[in-house]
N, C-alpha and C positions, 0 to 999 in steps of 0.2 A: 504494500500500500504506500502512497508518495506519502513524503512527511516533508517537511519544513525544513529546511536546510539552516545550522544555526552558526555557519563560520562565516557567511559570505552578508558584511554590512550591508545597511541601508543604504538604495539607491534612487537619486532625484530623478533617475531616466524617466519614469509614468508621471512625474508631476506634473507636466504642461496638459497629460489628457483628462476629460470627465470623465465618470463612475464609470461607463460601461466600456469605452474606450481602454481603458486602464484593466479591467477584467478579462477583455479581449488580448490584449498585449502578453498581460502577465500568466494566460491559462496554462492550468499544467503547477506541477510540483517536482520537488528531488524525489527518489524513491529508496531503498533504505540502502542501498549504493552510493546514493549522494548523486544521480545522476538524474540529470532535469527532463523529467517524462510528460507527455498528454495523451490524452483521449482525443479523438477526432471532433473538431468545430467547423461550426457555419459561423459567421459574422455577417450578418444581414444588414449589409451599410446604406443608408438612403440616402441622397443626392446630397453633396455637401458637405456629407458628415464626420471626413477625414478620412475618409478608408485608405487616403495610400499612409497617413503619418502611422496609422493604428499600425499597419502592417509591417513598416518602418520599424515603428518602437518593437514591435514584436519580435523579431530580427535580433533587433541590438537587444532585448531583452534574454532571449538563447543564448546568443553569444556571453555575456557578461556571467548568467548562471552556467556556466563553463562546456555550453554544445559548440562543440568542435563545428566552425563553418565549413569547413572542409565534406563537414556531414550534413549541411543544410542543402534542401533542392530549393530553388526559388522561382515560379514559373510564372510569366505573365504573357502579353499579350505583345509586346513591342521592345524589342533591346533600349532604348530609351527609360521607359519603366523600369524595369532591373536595375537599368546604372541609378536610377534616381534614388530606387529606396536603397540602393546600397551607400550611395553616398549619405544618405541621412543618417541611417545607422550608423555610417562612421562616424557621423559631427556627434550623434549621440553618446557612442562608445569615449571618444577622446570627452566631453565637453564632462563627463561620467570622471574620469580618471584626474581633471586638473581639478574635481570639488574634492577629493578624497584624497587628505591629507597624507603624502609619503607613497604613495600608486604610483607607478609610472606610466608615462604615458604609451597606450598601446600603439601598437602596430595598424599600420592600414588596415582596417578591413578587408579582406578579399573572398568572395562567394565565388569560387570558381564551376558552382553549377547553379547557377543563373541567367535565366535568358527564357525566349519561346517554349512553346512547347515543340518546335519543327526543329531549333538550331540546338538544345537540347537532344533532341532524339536522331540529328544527324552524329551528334560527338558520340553518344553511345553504339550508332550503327556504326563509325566507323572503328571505337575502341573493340569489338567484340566483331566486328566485319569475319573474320575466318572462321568464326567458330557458327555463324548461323547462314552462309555461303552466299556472303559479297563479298565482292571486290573492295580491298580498302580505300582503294584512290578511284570510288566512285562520282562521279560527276553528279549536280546537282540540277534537275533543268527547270527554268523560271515558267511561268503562265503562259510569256509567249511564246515560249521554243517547245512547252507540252502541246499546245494547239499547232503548231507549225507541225512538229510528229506526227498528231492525230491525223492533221490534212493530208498529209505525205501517205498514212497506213491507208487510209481512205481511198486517195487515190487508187493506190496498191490493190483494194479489192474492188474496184469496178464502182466504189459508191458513189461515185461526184459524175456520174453518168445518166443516172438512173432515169427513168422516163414521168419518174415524179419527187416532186421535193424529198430530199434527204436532209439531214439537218447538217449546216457549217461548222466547221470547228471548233469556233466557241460556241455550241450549244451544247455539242458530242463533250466538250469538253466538261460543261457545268453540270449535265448528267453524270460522267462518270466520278466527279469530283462531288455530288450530293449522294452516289452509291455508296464511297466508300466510307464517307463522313460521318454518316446519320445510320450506317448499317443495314438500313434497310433493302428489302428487294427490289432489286431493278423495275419489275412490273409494278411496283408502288410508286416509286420515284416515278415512275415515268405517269402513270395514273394520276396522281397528283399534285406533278411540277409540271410534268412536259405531255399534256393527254396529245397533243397534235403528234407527236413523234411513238405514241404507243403501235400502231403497225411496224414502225421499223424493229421492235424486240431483239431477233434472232439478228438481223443486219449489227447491230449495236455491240450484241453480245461478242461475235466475229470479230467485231474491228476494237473493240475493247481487249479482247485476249490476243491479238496478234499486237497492237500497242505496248502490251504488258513484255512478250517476247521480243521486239524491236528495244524495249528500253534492256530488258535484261543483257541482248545481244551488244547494248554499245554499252555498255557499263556504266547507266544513270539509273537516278532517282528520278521521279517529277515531285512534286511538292506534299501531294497526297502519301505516296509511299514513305516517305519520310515516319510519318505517324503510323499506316497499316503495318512497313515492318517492324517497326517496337509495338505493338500491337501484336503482333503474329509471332514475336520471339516474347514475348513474355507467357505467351501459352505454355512455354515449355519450362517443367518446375523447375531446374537446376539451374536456366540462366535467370530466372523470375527471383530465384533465392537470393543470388549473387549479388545482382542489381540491387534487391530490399535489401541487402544488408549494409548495403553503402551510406542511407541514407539515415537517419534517425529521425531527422522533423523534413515534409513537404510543404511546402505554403503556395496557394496559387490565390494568383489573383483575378478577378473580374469571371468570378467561377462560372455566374449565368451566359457566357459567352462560349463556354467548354461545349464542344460537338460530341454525340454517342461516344466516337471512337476516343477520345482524347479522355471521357469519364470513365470508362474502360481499363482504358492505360492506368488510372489513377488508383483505383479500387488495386488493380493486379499487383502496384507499387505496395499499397497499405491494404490487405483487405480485413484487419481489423481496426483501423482508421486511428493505429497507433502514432501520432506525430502529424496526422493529418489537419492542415487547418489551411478553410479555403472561405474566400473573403468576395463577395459578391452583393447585386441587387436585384431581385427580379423584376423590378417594377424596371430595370432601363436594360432586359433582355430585349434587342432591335435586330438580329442578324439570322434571323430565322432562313435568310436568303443562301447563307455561309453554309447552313446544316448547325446552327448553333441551337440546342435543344435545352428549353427552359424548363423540363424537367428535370435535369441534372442537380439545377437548386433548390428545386420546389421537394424532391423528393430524398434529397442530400443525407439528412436526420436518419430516414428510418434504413438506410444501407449497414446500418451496425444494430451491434445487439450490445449492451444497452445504445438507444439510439444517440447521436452525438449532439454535445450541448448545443446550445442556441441564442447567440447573445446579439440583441438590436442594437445599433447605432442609426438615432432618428435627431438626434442633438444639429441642426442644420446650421453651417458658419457659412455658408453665402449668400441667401434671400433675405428678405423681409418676411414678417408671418402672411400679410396678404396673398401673395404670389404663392405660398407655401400650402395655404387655405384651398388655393384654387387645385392644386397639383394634388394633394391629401383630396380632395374632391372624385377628381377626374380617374382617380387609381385604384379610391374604394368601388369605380363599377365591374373589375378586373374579375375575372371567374373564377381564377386562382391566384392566389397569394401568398407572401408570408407576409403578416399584417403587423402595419406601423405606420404612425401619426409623424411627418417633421414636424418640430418644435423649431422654431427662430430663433439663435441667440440673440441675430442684433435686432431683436422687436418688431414694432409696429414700421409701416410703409404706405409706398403709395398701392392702392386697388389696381390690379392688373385690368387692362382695356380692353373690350371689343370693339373694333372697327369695321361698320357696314360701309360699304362704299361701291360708289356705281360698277365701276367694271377697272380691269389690270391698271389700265394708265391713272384712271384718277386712284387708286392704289399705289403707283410708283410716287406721285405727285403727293400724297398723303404722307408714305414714308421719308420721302425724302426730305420735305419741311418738316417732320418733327427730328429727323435727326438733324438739322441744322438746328432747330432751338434749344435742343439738348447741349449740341455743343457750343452753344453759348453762352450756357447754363454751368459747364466746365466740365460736359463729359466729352472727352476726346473722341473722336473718330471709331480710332483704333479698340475704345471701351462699347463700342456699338458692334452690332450683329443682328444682319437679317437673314432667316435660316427659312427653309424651304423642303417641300418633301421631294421633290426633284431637281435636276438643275439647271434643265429649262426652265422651269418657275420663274426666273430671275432676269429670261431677256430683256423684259420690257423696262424695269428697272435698269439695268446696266448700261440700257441707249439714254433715257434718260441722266442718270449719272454722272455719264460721260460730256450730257451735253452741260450740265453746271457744274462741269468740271471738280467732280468729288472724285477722290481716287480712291480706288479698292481693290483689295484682293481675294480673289476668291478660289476655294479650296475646291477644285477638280483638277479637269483638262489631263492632256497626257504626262505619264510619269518618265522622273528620269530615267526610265533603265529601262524605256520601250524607244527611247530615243534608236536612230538607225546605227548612228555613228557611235553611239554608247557601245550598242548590243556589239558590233562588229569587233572593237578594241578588247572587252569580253573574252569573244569569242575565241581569238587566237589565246588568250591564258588558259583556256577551257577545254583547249585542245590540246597544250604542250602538258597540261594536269592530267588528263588524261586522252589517251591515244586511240582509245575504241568510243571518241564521243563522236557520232559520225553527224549529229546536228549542227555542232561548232564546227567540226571538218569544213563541209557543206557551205557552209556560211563564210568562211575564209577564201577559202580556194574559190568561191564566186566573186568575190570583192576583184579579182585577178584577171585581166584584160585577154580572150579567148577561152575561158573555161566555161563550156555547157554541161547541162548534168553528167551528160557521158563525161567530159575527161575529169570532171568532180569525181562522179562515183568509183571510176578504177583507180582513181590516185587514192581515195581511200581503202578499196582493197588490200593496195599493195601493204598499207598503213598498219592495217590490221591483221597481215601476217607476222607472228612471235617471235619467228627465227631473226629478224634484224632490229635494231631501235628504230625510234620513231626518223630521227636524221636520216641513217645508214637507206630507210626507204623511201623518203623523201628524194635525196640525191641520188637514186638511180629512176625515178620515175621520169620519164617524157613529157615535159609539159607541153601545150600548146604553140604555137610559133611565138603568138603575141607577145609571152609573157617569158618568154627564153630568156632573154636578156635578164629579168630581175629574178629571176628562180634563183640562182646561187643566193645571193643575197637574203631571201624568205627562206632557203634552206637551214644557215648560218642564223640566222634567227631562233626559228624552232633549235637548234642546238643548242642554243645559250640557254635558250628557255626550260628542255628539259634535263640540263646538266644538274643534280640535286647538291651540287656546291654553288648554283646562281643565288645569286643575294636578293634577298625582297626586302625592300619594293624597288631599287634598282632594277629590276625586268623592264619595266615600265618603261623607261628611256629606249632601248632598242626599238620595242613596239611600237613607240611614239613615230621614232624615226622612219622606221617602215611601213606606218598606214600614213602617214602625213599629206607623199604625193596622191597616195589613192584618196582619204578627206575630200584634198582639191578637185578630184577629177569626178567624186559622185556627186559635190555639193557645193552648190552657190555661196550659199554661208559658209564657206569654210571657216572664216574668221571667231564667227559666231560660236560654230562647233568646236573651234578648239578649245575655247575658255568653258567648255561641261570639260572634256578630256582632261585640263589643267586641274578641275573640280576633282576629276574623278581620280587623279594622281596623288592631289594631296588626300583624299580620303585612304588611298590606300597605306601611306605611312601609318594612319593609326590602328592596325592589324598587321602582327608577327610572319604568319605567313600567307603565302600566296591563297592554299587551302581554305584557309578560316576566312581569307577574305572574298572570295567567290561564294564562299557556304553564305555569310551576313549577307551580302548583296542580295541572292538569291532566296535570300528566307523573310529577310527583313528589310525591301530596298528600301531608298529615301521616295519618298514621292518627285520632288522635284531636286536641283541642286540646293535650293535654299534649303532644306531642311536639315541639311551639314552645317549652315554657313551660320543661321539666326534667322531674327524676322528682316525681311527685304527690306530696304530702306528704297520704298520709291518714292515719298515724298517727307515733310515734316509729320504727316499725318494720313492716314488709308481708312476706312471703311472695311469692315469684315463681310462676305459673301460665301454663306455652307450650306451645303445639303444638310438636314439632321444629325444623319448619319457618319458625316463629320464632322458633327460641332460635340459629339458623343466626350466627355470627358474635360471639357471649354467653360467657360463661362465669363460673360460681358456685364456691365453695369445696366442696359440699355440690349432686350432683343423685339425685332419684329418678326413675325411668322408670318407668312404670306399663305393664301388660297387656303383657309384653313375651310372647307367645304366638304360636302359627300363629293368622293369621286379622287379628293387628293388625302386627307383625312379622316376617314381610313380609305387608301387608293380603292380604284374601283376592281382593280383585279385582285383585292384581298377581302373581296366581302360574300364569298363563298364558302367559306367554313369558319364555327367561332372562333379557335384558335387564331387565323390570320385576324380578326379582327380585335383579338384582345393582344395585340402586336403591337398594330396600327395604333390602339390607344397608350402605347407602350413610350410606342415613338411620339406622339403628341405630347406624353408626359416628358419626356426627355428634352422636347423644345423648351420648353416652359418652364422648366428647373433650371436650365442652362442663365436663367435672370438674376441678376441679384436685386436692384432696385425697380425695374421700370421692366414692364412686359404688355407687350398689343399681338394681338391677336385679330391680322385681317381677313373680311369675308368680303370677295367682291357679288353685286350680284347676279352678272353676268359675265358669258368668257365669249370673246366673239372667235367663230371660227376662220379658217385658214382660207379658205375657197373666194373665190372671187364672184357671188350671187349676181342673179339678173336684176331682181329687186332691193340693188343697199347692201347694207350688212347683213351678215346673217351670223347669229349668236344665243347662246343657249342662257338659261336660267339654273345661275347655283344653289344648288338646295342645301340646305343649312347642316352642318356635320351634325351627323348623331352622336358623335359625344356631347354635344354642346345641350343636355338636355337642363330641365329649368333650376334643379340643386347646383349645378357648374355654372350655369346664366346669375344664377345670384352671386357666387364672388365674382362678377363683372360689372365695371362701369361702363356704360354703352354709350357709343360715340357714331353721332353719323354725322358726316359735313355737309354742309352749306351744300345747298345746291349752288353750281356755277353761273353768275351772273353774267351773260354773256352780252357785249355793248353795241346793240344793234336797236336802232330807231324804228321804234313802232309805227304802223300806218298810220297812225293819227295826227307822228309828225312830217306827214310829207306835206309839203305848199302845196295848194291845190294849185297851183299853175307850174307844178312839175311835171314833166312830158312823162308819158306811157305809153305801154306796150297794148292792145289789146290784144291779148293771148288768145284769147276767145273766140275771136274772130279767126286769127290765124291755125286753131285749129278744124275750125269748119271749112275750111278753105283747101284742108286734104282731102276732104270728098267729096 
């Protein structure tokens, strides 16, 4: 039974948290070893309520009752995340040791199994690679190089021919990637994500199991396998044992975001949920699109026997209670829950708004004047945020914007590392990493002036016979005429590359050197492009080797180059523009919600089964917590359509979200503007000895 450990002093690390906060952190005792043990926890954190510091202190609080980090697993959602709370546990660790008179001051903290659940479970495929039959120096392939394969297998069987729609490869690709996620069967997935693709079944199945073979035959991953084979190797008792014994405490974070297969994993790690503690919210489960199953938390407790403890965090440090009112409102309609009231610390506020308004433009023209009076009010730009459920939503706004020249950024658009010139400069490390990755191959030797698939494909043949290195068959293959001349040269390359005394991130300068003239010759911007490629150099110094830094890219890229560098500086001041879905974790002084209607609110393709629809109000709640002071909430009430009518415009009538029923309309202040006064002279003032028209006449005059 744990007992109280009675050598190790009081410490101030839990005093900054409240009661439950501090419960959360501190769970667990010594046990009559002296060694600091728990039972398995939920911590059910609601919007606001510290969930990364709890998790943080909880950290530094192991550490200090003497659990070896070494022995901690720490799993989140984003390499960012992990370095954050590790770095706080260390200010906690040290800030611990300078109160405690005659301590020295500790060592860095260092979690070295900390990270995804993907970039985690690539370190253990590769430490145990021989014993469960991979390849150590497996390749890693990104979203678009899995679709690019897919298309290529596809091709292969005849499917991009077919005499009726077959589905493209990002769809092939989002099926088999919700198959393996969510566990379920294919004829399910396909039933109830992709019904239009249910005749294809047996096509799917085919091109699904020769993909699998194609990846096996070049020695990759794609992103999914990452998690199915830790998954699939922990079936087996004696590496399952191995593994649990490494670990003592697992902590994960933003649990209700975990897919089947990744709960799976976690259970097979603890399955008496010894050290287990996982820290989440169901009410801002939104990725149901991912294969992310908000049963995972709802049902979390009763996976042990006795079930694991249950501690709320509702104590809210970013709203006003108003906004909070409305949110506790809109959450208690959920059909399932684990049920919790936020509490305000910083009190009373302003009443969150509803805004009716004629249709999208007098919408943009609505938001955009109140965030000018806000920021002259003294809330900055950059403290504002208008969030949307798509990211069309936002055109009509953004033309406007642009014309009163407010500047903003907005979080979409293409990612860094779909970039062309990115993927390419990649590709060659990915290649000299490994020698059977015949998608990087493929990719390089096309960048190269006469190579069509044929002399592509037999250059890689040659590639992937064992009896020579990668060089040795490089420099006996026959290039093209075109590219005769510079083949020695991309020979000499690859050798440097995969000589395993080349220096990283020095690789990078050769490479640089030798895509440089090619840059020029595929791309206008070369200029342009080369300052991502300088991005993407200095990123590489901060990772050891060449391995781990293709693994990070590939598991966790950046979205854009900013997301290395800071926030952009484009002007003294910008405007915030997100989809919900990535304002998910955010929050601003000042948010507007646009098109909050039936049809975007809960979308109109999620209003087919309840579950999508207790999503949708999931994601509304998520908008709406993201506020601290100031939240509107607009409804236009019409949307005009696209078409160019015979008669005018032509445009639909928005019907009022069903969340918005009359207990939610009451924490609202309801706001409609001014009809627009438009300065146009009534008949009454025309001078009667003003000339006219008689229309009248001229049109009895057509017949």
């Amino acid at each position: 039974m744990p007992v109280a450990s009675p050598s190790l002093p009081a410490s101030p690390i839990l005093d900054s948290l409240n009661a439950e906060q501090r419960a959360a952190a501190s769970f667990g005792a010594h046990d009559a070893q002296g060694r600091f043990s728990a039972g398995p926890l939920l911590i059910v954190a609601g919007a606001g309520t510290g969930k990364t510091a709890t998790l943080a202190h909880r950290v530094a609080h192991l550490v200090r009752n003497g659990v070896d980090p070494m022995r901690v697993l720490l799993l989140t959602f984003s390499r960012r995340a992990a370095g954050e709370m590790t770095r706080r546990a260390e200010r906690l660790l040290a800030q611990d040791a300078s109160r405690q008179a005659g301590r020295a001051a500790p060592a860095a903290l260092h979690l070295p199994w900390s990270g995804t659940f993907h970039s985690i479970g690539a370190r253990l495929l590769r430490e145990y690679a021989k014993r469960i039959g991979l390849d150590p120096s497996f390749g890693i392939l990104d979203r678009g190089d899995s679709a690019d394969l897919l298309d290529l297998v596809r091709h292969e069987l005849g499917l991009s021919s077919q005499s009726r729609r077959f589905p493209r490869k990002e769809s092939c690709l989002a099926i088999h990637s919700a198959r393996v996620n969510s566990g379920r069967a294919l004829e399910d997935v396909l039933q109830r994500d992709f019904p239009w693709c249910v005749d294809w079944r047996d096509e799917l199945v085919r091109l699904f199991r020769r993909y699998a073979e194609r990846k096996q035959a070049n020695g990759v991953l794609d992103y999914d396998d990452l998690l199915l084979c830790w998954h699939a190797a922990m079936s087996d008792a004696r590496f399952a044992a191995e593994v649990r014994a490494r670990f003592d405490h697992v902590l994960v974070d933003e649990y209700q975001d975990t897919n089947a297969l990744q709960a799976q994993i976690l259970l097979a790690m603890k399955p008496d949920g010894a050290g287990l503690s996982v820290v989440g919210d169901d009410a801002q489960s939104i990725y149901a699109f991912r294969a992310a199953e908000i049963g995972n938390i709802l049902d979390f407790p009763e996976k042990f026997e006795p079930p694991a403890a249950r501690i709320v965090l509702a104590r809210n440090y970013r709203s006003v209670q108003p906004l909070l009112d409305a949110a506790n409102t809109l959450i208690a309609q959920a059909t399932r829950r684990h049920a919790k009231t936020l509490v305000a610390q910083r009190g009373d506020g302003a009443r969150p708004q509803l805004v009716t308004v004629l249709d999208e433009r007098t919408q943009a023209d609505w938001v955009i004047d109140a965030i000018l009076r806000h920021r002259e009010e003294g809330i900055a730009l950059k403290r504002q945020a208008v969030l949307f459920r798509s990211a069309h939503h936002s055109a009509v706004l953004e033309v406007e914007l642009a014309r009163r020249d407010i500047p903003f950024v907005k979080h979409g658009g293409l990612k860094f590392l779909e970039a062309a010139h990115v993927k390419d400069l990649l590709a060659v490390l990915r290649w000299a990493e490994n020698r059977r990755n015949a998608i990087a191959a493929f990719r390089v030797l096309k960048l190269m002036s006469g190579f069509g698939p044929a002399h592509a494909q037999r250059c890689i043949d040659l590639v992937l016979e064992p009896s020579r290195s990668l060089a040795e068959a490089l420099a006996s293959f026959a290039p093209p005429a075109a590219s005769r001349d510079g083949w020695p040269h991309f020979v000499e390359l690859m050798r440097g590359l995969a000589d395993p005394a080349a220096q990283w991130p020095a690789q990078l300068g050769p490479v640089r050197r030798w895509y440089g003239p090619l840059l020029e010759r595929h791309h206008d911007d070369a200029l342009v492009r080369a300052a991502d490629l300088d991005m993407l150099q200095s990123i590489a110094a901060r990772f050891g080797t060449r391995e781990r830094f293709l693994t990070e890219l590939a598991l966790d890229p950046p979205q854009a180059s900013g997301d290395w560098a800071g926030e952009p500086l484009l002007d003294d001041d910008y405007l915030i523009l997100s989809t919900v879905h990535s304002a998910k974790g955010q929050e601003w002084d000042c948010v507007f919600v646009l098109n909050v209607a039936d049809g975007n609110f809960p979308n109109e393709y999620a209003t087919g089964r309840a579950e999508s629809i207790d999503e949708e109000r999931r994601l509304l709640y998520v908008a709406m917590t993201r506020a601290r002071d100031f939240l509107y909430l607009l409804e236009p009430q019409r949307y005009f359509t696209t078409q160019q009518p015979r008669f005018g415009d032509a445009y639909v009538h928005g019907a009022r979200s069903r969340f918005l029923d009359d207990p939610l309309l009451a924490r609202f202040d309801r706001v409609a503007p001014a009809a627009v006064q438009h300065d146009v002279a009534s008949c009454a003032d025309v001078p009667p000895e003003a000339p006219f028209v008689d229309v009248a006449a001229r049109l009895r005059a057509l017949w």
